[in-house]
C-alpha positions as CSV (number, residue, x, y, z in Angstrom):
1,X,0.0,0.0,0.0
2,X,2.8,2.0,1.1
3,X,4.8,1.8,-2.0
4,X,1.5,2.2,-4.4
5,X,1.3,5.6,-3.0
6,X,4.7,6.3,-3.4
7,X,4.8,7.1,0.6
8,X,8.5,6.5,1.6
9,X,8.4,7.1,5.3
10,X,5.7,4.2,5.1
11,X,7.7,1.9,2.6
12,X,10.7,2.3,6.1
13,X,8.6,2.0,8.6
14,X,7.2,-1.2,7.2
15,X,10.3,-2.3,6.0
16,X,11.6,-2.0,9.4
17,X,8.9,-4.5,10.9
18,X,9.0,-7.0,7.9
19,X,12.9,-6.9,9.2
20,X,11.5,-7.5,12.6
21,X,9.5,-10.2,11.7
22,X,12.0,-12.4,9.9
23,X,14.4,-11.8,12.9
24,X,11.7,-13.3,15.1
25,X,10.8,-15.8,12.5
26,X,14.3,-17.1,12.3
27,X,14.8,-16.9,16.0
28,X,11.6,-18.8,16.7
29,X,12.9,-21.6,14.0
30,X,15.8,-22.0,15.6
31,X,14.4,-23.3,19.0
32,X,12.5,-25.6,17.1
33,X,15.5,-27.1,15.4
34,X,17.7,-27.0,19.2
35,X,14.8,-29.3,20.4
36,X,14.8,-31.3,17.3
37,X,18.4,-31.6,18.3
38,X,17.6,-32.3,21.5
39,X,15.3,-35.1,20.9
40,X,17.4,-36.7,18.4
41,X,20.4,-36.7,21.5
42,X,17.6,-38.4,23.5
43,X,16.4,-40.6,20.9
44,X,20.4,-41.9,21.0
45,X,20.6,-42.4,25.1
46,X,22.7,-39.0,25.0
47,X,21.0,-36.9,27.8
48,X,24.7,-34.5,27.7
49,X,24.5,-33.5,24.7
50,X,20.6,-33.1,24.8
51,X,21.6,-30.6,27.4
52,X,23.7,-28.8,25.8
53,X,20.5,-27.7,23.2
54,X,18.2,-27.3,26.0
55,X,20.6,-24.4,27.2
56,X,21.0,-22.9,23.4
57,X,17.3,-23.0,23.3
58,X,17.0,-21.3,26.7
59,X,19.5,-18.9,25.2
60,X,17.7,-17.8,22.2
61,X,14.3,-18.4,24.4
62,X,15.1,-15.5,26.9
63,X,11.6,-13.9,27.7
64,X,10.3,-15.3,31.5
65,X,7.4,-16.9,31.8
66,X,6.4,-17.8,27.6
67,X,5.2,-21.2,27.2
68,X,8.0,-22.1,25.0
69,X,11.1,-21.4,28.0
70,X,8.9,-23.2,30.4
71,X,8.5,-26.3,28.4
72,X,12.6,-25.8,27.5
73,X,12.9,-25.6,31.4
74,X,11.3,-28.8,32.1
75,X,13.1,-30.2,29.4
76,X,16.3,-29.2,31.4
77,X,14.8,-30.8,33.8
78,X,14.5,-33.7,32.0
79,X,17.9,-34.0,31.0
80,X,19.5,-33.4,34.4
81,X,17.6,-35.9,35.7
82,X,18.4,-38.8,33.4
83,X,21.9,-37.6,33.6
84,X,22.0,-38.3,37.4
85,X,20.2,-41.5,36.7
86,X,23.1,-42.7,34.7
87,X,24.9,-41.6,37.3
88,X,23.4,-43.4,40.2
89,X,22.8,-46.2,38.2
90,X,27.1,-46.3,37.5
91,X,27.2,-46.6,41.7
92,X,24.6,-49.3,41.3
93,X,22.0,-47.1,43.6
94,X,19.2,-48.8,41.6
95,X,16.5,-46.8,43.8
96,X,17.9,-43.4,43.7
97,X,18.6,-44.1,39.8
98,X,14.8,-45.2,39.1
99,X,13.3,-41.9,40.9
100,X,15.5,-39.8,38.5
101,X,14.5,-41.6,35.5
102,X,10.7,-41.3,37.0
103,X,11.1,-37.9,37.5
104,X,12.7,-37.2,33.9
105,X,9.3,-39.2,32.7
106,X,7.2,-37.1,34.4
107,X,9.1,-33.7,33.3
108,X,8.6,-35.7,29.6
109,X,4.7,-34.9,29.9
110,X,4.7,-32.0,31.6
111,X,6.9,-30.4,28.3
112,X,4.4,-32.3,25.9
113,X,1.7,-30.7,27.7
114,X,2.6,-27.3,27.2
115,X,1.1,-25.3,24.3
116,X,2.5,-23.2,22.0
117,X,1.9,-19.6,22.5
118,X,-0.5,-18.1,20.0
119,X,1.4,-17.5,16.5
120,X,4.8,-18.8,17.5
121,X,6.3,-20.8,14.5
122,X,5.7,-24.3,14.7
123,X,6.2,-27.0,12.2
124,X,4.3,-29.8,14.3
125,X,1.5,-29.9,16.8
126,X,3.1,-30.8,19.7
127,X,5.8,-27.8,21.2
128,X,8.1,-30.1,23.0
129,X,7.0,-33.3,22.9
130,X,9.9,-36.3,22.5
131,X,9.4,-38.3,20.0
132,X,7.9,-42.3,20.7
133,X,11.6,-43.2,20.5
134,X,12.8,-40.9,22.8
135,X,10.4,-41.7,25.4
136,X,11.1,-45.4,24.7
137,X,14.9,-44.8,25.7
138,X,14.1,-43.4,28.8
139,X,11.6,-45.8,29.9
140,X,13.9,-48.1,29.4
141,X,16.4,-46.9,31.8
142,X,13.9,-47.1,34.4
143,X,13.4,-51.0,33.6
144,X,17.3,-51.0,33.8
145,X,17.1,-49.4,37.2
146,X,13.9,-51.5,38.4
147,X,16.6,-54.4,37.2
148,X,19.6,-53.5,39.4
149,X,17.7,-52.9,42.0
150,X,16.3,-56.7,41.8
151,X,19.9,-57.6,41.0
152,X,20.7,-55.7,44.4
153,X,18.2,-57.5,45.9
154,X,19.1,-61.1,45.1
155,X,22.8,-60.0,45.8
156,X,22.2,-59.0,49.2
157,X,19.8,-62.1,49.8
158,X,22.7,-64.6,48.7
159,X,25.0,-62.8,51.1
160,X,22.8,-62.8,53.8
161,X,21.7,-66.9,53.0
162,X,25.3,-68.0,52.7
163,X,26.6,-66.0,55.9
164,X,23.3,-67.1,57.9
165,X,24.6,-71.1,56.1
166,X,28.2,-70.4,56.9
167,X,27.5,-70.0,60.6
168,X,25.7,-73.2,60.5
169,X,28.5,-74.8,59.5
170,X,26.9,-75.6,56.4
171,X,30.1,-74.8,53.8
172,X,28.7,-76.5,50.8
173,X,25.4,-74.7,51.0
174,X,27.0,-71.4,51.7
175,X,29.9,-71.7,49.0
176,X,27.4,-72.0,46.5
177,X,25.4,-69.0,47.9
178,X,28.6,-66.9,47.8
179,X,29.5,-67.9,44.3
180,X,25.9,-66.9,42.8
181,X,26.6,-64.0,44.3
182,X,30.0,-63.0,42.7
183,X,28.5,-64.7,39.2
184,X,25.1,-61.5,39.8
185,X,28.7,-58.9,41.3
186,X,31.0,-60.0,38.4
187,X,28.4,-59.7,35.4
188,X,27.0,-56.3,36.6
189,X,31.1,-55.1,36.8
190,X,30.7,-54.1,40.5
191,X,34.3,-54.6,41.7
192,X,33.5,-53.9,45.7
193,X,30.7,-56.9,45.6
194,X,33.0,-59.0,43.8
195,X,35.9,-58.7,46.5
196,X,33.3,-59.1,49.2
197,X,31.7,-62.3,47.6
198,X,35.4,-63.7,47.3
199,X,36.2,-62.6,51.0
200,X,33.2,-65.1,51.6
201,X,34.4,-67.9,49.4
């Protein structure tokens, strides 16, 4: 319109927003391709480097309080949580390892929950949500915690059988105990129950 009437100080000053615009535009694509980025990273077991894009995102995603940083935040969230997970689940502290992959689950929703704010540049549905495979990798490292801690479990009951055996007397009984027990130490690579179980044997 601007132009048709030959109005310059129009043509600028919509110029000058169309510029605006397109900054935005591109800004608000690249969030969406950090938490592509960040789901392909969880999609791979790689809850580091998913945080590394959750923090470019929040970089770019600056304004408090938008939709968008708050599902980036739980996202975070997310991350951080799995991360100590793995790390918990390294110590073979199966229980504390299963409530931070719970609580990365539940952070999971929350994100998928949240709605885009009203004309922010999308090119799905969903904001945040991870992706069926994503989600599939981190339940699965709560199964692999729920299975050390039954590993833990049968461990400690072998320990406590053979000891309860050894007292008794009862060598052959207890020896056996104590070597299960190294066999469930040995194959999860736990060096400290491995030298206790051979203390034992």
């Amino acid at each position: 319109l601007a132009e048709r009437a030959g109005n310059d100080t129009e043509c600028q000053e919509a110029q000058s927003l169309m510029d605006a615009a397109t900054t935005e535009l591109d800004r608000q694509k690249a969030v969406k391709e950090q938490v592509q980025s960040i789901v392909t990273c969880l999609e791979q077991k790689d809850p580091d480097g998913a945080l590394v894009h959750c923090q470019q995102a929040l970089d770019l995603e600056t304004e408090p309080g938008t939709n968008e940083r708050t599902a980036l935040e739980a996202l975070k969230g997310l991350c951080e949580s799995w991360i100590a997970g793995n790390a918990s689940l390294s110590a073979w502290q199966g229980e504390d390892g299963k409530a931070n992959f719970e609580k990365s689950v539940e952070l999971a929703e929350a994100a998928a929950c949240t709605p885009s704010s009203a004309g922010y540049y999308k090119d799905r549905e969903a904001l945040v949500a991870l992706s069926e495979e994503a989600l599939q990798a981190l339940k699965s490292r709560v199964s692999d915690a729920e299975a050390e801690i039954e590993r833990q479990a049968a461990y400690t009951g072998l320990i406590e059988s053979g000891t309860a055996h050894l007292n008794e007397h009862k060598a052959i009984q207890s020896l056996d105990e104590f070597t299960q027990a190294h066999g469930l130490a040995e194959r999860a690579g736990n060096d400290t129950e491995c030298q206790e179980a051979q203390s034992l044997m």
